[in-house]
TORKOL-4160 file (C-alpha; in steps of 0.2 Angstrom, whole numbers, padded with zeros to 4 digits, m for minus):
193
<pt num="1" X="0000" Y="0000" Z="0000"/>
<pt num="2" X="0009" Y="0016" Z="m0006"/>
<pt num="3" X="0002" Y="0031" Z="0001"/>
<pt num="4" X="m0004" Y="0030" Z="0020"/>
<pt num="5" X="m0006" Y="0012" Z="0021"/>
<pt num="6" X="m0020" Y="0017" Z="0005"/>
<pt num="7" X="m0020" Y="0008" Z="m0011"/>
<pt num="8" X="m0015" Y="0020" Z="m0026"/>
<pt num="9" X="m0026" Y="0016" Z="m0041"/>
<pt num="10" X="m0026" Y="0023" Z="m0059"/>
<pt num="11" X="m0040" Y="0023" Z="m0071"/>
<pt num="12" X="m0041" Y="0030" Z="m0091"/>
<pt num="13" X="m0045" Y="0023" Z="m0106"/>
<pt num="14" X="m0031" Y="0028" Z="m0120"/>
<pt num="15" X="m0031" Y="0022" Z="m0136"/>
<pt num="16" X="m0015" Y="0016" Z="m0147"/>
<pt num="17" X="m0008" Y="0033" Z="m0148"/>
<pt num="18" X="m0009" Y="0036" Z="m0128"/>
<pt num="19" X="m0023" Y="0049" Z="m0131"/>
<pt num="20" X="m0036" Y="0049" Z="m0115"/>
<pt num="21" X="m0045" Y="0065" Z="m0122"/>
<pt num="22" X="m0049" Y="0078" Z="m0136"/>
<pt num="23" X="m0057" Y="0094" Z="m0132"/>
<pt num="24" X="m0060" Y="0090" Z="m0115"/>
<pt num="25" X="m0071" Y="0075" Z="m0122"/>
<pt num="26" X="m0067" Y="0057" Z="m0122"/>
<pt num="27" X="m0063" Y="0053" Z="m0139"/>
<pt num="28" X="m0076" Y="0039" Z="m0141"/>
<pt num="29" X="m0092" Y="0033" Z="m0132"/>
<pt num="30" X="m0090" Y="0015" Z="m0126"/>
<pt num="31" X="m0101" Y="0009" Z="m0114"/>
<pt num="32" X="m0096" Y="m0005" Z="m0105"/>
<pt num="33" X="m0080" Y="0003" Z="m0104"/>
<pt num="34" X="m0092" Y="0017" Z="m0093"/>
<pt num="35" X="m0100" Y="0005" Z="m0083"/>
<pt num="36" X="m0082" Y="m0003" Z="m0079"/>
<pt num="37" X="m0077" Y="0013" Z="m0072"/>
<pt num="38" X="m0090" Y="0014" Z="m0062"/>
<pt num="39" X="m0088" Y="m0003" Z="m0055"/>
<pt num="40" X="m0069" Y="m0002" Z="m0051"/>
<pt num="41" X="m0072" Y="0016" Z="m0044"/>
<pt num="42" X="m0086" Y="0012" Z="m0033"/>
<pt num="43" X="m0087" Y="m0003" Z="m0020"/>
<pt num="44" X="m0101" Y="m0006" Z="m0006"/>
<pt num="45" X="m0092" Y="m0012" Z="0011"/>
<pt num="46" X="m0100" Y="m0017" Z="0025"/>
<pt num="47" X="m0094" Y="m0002" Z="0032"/>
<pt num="48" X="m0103" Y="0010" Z="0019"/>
<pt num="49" X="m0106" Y="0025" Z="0030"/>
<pt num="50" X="m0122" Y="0034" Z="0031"/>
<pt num="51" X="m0116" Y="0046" Z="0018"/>
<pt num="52" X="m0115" Y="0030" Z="0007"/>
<pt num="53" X="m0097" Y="0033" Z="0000"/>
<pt num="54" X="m0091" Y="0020" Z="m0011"/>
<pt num="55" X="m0077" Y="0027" Z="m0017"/>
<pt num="56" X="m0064" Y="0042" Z="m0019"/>
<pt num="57" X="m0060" Y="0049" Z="m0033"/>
<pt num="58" X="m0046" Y="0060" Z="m0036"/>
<pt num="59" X="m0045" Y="0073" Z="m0053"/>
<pt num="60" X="m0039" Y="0089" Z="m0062"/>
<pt num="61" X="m0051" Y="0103" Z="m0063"/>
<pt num="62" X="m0053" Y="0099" Z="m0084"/>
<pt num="63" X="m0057" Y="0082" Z="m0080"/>
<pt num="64" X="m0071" Y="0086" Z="m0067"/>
<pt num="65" X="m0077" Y="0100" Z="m0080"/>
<pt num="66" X="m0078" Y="0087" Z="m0092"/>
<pt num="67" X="m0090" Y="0076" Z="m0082"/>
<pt num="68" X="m0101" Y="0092" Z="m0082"/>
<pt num="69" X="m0094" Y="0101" Z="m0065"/>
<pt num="70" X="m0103" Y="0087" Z="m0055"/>
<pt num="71" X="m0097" Y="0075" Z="m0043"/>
<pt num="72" X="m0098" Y="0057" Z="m0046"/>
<pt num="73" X="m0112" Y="0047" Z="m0036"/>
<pt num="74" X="m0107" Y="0039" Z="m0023"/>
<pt num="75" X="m0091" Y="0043" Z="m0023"/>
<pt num="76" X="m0081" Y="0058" Z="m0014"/>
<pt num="77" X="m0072" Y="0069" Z="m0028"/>
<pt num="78" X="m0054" Y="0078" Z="m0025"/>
<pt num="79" X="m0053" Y="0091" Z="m0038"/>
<pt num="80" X="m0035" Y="0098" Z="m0041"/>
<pt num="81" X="m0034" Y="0117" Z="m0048"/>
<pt num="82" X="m0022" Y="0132" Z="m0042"/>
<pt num="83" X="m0036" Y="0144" Z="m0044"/>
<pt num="84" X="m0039" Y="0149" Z="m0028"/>
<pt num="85" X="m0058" Y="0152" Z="m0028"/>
<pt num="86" X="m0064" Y="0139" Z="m0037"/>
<pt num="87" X="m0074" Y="0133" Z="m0025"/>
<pt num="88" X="m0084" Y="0143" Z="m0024"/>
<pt num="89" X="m0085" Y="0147" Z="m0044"/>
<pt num="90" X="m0093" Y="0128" Z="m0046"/>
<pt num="91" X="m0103" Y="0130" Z="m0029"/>
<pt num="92" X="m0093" Y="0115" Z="m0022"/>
<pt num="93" X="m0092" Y="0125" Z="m0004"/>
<pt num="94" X="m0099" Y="0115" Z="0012"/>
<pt num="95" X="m0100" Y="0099" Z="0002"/>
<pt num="96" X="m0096" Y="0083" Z="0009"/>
<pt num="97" X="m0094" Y="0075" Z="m0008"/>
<pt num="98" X="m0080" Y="0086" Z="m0016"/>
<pt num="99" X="m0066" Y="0097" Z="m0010"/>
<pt num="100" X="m0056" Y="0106" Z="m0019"/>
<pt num="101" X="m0037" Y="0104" Z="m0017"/>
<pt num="102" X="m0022" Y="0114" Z="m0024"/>
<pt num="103" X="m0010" Y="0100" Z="m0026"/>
<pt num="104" X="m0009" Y="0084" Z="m0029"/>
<pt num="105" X="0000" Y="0080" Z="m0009"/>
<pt num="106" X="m0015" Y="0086" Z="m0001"/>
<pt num="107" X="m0029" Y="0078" Z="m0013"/>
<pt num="108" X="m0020" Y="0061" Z="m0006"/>
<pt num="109" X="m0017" Y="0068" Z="0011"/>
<pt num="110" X="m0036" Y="0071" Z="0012"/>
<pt num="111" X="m0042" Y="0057" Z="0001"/>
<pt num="112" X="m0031" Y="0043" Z="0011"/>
<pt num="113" X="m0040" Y="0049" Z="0027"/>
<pt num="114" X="m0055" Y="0047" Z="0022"/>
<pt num="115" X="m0053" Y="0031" Z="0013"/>
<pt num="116" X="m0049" Y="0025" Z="0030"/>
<pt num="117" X="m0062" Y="0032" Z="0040"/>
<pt num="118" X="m0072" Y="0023" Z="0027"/>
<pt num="119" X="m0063" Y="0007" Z="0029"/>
<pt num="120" X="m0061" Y="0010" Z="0007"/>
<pt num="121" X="m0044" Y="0002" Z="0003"/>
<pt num="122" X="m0039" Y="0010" Z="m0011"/>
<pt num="123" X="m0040" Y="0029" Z="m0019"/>
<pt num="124" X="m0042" Y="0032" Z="m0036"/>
<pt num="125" X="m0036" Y="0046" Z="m0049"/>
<pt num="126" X="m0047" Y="0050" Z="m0063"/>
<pt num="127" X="m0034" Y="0062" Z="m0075"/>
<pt num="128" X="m0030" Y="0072" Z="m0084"/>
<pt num="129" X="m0015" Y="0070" Z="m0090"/>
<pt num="130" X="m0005" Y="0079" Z="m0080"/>
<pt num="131" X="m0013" Y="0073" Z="m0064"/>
<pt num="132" X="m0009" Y="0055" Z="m0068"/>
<pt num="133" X="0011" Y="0057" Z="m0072"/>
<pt num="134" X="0013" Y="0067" Z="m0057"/>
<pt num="135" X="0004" Y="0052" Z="m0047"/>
<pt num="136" X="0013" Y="0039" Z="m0054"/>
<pt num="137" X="0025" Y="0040" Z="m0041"/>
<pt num="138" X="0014" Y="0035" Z="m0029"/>
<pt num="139" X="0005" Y="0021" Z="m0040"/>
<pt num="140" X="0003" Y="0004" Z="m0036"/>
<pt num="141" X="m0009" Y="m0003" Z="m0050"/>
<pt num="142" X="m0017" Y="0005" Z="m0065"/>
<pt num="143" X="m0031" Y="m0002" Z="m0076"/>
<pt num="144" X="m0031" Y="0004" Z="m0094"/>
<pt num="145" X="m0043" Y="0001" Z="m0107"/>
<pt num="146" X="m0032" Y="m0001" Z="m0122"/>
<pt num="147" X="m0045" Y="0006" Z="m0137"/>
<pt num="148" X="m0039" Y="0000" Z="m0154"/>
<pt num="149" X="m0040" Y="0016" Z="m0162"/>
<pt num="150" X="m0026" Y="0030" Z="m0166"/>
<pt num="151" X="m0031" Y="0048" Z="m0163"/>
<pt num="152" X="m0022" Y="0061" Z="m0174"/>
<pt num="153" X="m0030" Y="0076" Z="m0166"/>
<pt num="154" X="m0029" Y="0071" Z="m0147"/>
<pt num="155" X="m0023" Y="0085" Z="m0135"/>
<pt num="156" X="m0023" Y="0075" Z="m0117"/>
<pt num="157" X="m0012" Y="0058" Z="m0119"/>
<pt num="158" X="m0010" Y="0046" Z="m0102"/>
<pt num="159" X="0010" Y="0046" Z="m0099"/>
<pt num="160" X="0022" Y="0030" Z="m0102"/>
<pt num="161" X="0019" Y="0018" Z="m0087"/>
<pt num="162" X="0038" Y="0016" Z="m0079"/>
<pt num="163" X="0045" Y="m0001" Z="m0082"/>
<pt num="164" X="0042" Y="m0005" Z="m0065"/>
<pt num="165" X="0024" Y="m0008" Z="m0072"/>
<pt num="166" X="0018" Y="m0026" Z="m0076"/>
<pt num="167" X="0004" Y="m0034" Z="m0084"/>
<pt num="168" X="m0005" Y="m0043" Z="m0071"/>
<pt num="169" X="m0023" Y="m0047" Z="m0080"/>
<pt num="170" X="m0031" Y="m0045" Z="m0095"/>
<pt num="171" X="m0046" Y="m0046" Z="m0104"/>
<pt num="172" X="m0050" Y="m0056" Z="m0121"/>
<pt num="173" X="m0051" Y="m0043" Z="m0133"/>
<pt num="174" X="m0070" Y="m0033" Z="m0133"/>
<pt num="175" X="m0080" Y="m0027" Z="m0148"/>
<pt num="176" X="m0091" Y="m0010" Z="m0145"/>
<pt num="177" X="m0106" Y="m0011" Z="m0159"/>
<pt num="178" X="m0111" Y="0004" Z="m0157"/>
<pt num="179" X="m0094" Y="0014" Z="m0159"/>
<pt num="180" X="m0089" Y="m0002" Z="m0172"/>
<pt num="181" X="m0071" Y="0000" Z="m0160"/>
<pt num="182" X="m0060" Y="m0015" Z="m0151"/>
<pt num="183" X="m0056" Y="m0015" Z="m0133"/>
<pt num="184" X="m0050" Y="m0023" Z="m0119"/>
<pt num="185" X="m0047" Y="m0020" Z="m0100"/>
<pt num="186" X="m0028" Y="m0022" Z="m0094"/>
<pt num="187" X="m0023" Y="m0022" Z="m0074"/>
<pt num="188" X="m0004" Y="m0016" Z="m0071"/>
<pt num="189" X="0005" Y="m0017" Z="m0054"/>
<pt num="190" X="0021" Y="m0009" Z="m0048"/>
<pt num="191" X="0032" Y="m0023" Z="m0047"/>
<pt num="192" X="0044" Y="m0012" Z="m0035"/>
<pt num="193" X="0028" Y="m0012" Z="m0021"/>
């Protein structure tokens, strides 16, 4: 457990080219590969507080305007951004669902105590880009959903996993009808852990 006795966990799906995002938009609509986010991200315990957290989540301020300036459901957000007021701009103020940070230290500070006042073992970063190669550091697994698509006109791409990064699992190779688009869900765990 990497980061006060907390499981680190990453989540994105990137296709062939690395990209995780174009226009502050995923790049493709897949929806199994929504509904396994939402089942790796969120986990009933028997210790589910009254609140009901299931899960902690830990983003960039792009990434949580990208999901509409909302937080997840059932899931306590960690919104990173320098701008001091933002808060209060998206009306996140005296919520007990998100908080906003300034860096990424405290969002784990923060995010790894309540994970264990919520008996939740592991905390999760969402993105961008920039959020996840700083976390990286502190990663102990990251599940990708390698899409088999290249896009040429990305402008958030998911950083180069360290070599310290294994396969662990895999999927069999998935098929989106709707998109017409091939996936698959990989697990990677820090070898050095």
């Amino acid at each position: 457990m990497s980061y006060a006795h907390t499981e680190v966990a990453q989540i994105a799906a990137i296709s062939s080219n690395r990209c995780i995002g174009k226009d502050n938009e995923l790049p493709w609509h897949i929806s199994e590969d929504l509904q396994h986010f939402k089942k790796m991200t969120t986990k009933k315990n028997d210790h589910t507080s009254d609140k009901g957290i299931q899960g902690i989540v830990i983003m960039g301020r792009k990434t949580f305007e990208s999901m509409g300036s909302k937080p997840l459901p059932k899931r306590v957000s960690f919104i990173i951004s320098t701008q001091l007021d933002y808060a209060k701009q998206k009306g996140l103020e005296n919520k007990d669902n998100a908080y906003v940070v300034h860096n990424l230290d405290d969002a784990l500070t923060q995010a790894a105590s309540l994970a264990h006042g919520a008996h939740l073992d592991t905390i999760w970063v969402i993105g961008g880009e920039r959020v996840f190669k700083e976390a990286l550091m502190y990663t102990d697994r990251v599940e990708l959903t390698h899409v088999d698509i290249e896009i040429e006109d990305g402008d958030a791409f998911y950083p180069e996993l360290p070599s310290e990064f294994a396969v662990a699992a895999e999927s069999e190779q998935k098929h989106d009808a709707k998109s017409n688009l091939d996936f698959k869900f990989v697990t990677y765990k820090n070898k050095s852990r």
